[in-house]
N, C-alpha and C positions, 0 to 999 in steps of 0.2 A: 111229316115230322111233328107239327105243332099238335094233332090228334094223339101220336103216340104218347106224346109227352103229358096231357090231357089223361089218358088213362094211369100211365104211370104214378102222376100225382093222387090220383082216386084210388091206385092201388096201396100206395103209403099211407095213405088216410085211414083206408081200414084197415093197415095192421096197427097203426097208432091207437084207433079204438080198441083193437083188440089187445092192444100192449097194457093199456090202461085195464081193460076188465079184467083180463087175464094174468096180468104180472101183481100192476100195483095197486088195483081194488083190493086183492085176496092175499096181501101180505101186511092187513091190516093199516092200509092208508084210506082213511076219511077224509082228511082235509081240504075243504071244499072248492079253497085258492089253489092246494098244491096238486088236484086233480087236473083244475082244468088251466092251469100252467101246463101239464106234461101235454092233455090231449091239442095242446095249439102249437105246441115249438115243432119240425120238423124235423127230428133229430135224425132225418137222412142226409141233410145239405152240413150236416159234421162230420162224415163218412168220406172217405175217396169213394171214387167208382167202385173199386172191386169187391168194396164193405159194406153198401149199400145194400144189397140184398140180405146182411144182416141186420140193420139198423133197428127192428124192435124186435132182437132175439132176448132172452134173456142172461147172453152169457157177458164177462167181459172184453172187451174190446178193443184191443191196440191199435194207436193209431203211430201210423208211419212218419218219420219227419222229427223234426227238431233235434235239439243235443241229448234230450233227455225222453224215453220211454213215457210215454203218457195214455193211460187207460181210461175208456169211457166206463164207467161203472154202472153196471145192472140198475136199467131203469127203477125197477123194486129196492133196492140199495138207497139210490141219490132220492127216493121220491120219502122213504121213510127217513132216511134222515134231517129233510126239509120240513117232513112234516115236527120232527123232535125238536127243531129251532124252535116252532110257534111264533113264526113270522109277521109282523104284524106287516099291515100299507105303509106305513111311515118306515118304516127298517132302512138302515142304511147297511147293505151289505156285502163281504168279502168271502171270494171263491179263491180257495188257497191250493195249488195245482189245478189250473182252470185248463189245461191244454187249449182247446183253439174255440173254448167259450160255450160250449152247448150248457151245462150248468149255470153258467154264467145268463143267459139267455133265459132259461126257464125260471132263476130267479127274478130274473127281469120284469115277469108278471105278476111277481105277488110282492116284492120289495118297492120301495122309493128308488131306489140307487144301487149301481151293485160295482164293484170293484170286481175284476180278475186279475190273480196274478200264475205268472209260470216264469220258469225260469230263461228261456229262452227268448227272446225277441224274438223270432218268429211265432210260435204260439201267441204271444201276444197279436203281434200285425196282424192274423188270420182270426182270433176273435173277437179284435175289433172290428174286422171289414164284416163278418158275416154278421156279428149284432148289429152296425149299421141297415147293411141288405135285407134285415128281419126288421126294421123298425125300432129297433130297440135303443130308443138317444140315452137310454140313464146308463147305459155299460162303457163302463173306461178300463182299457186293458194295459197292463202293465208287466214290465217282466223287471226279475228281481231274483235274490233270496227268496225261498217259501216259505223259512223258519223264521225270517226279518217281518216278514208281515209287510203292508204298504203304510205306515206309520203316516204319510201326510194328506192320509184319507180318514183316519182315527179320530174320535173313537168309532167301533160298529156293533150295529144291536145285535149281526147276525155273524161269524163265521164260521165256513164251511169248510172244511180239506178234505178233499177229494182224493182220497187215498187212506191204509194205514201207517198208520204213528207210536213209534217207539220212546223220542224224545225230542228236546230244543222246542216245548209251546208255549215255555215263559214267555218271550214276545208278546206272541198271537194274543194270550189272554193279557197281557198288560192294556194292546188295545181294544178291548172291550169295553163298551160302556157301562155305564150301571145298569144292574139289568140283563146284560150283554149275554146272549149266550154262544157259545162255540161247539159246533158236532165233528163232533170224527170216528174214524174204529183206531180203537186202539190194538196194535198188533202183539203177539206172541211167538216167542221165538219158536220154530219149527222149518218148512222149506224155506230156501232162501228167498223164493222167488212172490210166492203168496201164502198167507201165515191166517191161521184162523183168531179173529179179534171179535173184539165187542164194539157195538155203537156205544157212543156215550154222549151225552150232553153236559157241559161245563158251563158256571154259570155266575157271573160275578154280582156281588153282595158288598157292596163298600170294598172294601181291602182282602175280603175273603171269594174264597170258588170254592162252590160246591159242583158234584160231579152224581149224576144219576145213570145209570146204567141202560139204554133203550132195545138196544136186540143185540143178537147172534149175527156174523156176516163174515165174510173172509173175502179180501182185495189186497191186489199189491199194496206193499210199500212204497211210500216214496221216498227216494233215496237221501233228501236232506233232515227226515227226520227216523233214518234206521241207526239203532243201538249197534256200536262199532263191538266185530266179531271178540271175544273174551276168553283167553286162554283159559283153560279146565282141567285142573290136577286130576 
C-alpha cells in the first residue's frame, strides 16, 4: 500500500508540472512567486476521490458538499488572476468564495497572511484543516457573507473572488487598503449558469478605484453577487 501510494504521489507530481507548463506558462503567467506557488500546492488533496483523477485538468470543477455550489476554477484562470493582483510578501490577503481553501493555500505562498471566506461553515472547517495539514499557519478560514467581506481582518492589499460578479463589491472594496487591489470577472448576463466576463483588477487610490481590465474568462457566478433577474418589455 505504502509503494502504491509512493507512486501515486509521483504521478500527481507530474501532472502538476505539466499543469504548470501546459495550462499556466502559456496563458501568459510569468510570475515567478505565482508559478512556483501553483507548482507546490497539491491541488489533489482538494478533490474527493472521484475528482482526483481530474485535479490538473483544465476544466472547471465542482466540488460536492456544503449549502452552497462551489467551483475550483481553471488553474490558468486563478493563476492569472493572482498574477494581476501583483502580490507582494508582505500582502495581507482575502480569498472571497474560498470553498474548502485550495486558493487560499496557494496564496499562502506568495502573501504574508491570507483570509478565506465561504459562506458555509463547513467549507470553512475543511480549509482550515487542510491548510493546517499543508503547513500553511498564515490561513484563517471563515465563513460568512461573501459580499460582507471579513471586515475584522481589514484592511487587505490583496483580494480575490473566486467566482464571477454582477454586484454588492462596495464592501469588499471599502476594505482595501491604500494601494489595495481586488480581482475578479466580472460577469454578463447570458446562461444562467456560467456567463462569459472579463478579469478586471480594481484598485484604490485615497477615496477613489480605479478599474483596469486584464483578460477574457468565463466562470460561474456566485450567487451572492448575481444581478437579480429583471422584467423586459
Amino acid at each position: 500500500m505504502q509503494g502504491a501510494a509512493v507512486i501515486m504521489d509521483q504521478a500527481f507530481s507530474a501532472q502538476r508540472r505539466a499543469m504548470v507548463d501546459g495550462q499556466i506558462r502559456t496563458f501568459a503567467v510569468t510570475d515567478a512567486a505565482v508559478i512556483a506557488a501553483f507548482s507546490a500546492v497539491p491541488r489533489e488533496r482538494f478533490l474527493p476521490e472521484g475528482l482526483r483523477g481530474l485535479a490538473y485538468s483544465d476544466a472547471i470543477l465542482t466540488l460536492p458538499g456544503g449549502a452552497a455550489g462551489r467551483a475550483l476554477l481553471q488553474p490558468m484562470v486563478l493563476a492569472r488572476l493572482m498574477q494581476g493582483a501583483a502580490i507582494e510578501p508582505t500582502a495581507r490577503a482575502l480569498v472571497v468564495g474560498g470553498g474548502n481553501g485550495y486558493a487560499g493555500c496557494v496564496l499562502a505562498r506568495i502573501a504574508a497572511s491570507v483570509v478565506t471566506l465561504d459562506t458555509d461553515p463547513a467549507w470553512a472547517a475543511s480549509a482550515e484543516a487542510l491548510a493546517r495539514d499543508l503547513g500553511h499557519a498564515t490561513v484563517r478560514a471563515v465563513s460568512g457573507d461573501l459580499a460582507e467581506g471579513v471586515p475584522d481582518g481589514a484592511p487587505y492589499d490583496v483580494i480575490l473572488v473566486q467566482g464571477a460578479v454582477e454586484i454588492r463589491l462596495d464592501a469588499l472594496l471599502d476594505q482595501l487598503a491604500p494601494g489595495g487591489r481586488l480581482v475578479a470577472i466580472e460577469g454578463h448576463r447570458g446562461d444562467a449558469s456560467r456567463r462569459a466576463g472579463k478579469a478586471v483588477s480594481f484598485r484604490r487610490a485615497g477615496d477613489d478605484i480605479s478599474v483596469r481590465p486584464l483578460f477574457d474568462a468565463t466562470v460561474p457566478v456566485l450567487d451572492e453577487f448575481r444581478r437579480p433577474p429583471a422584467f423586459v418589455f
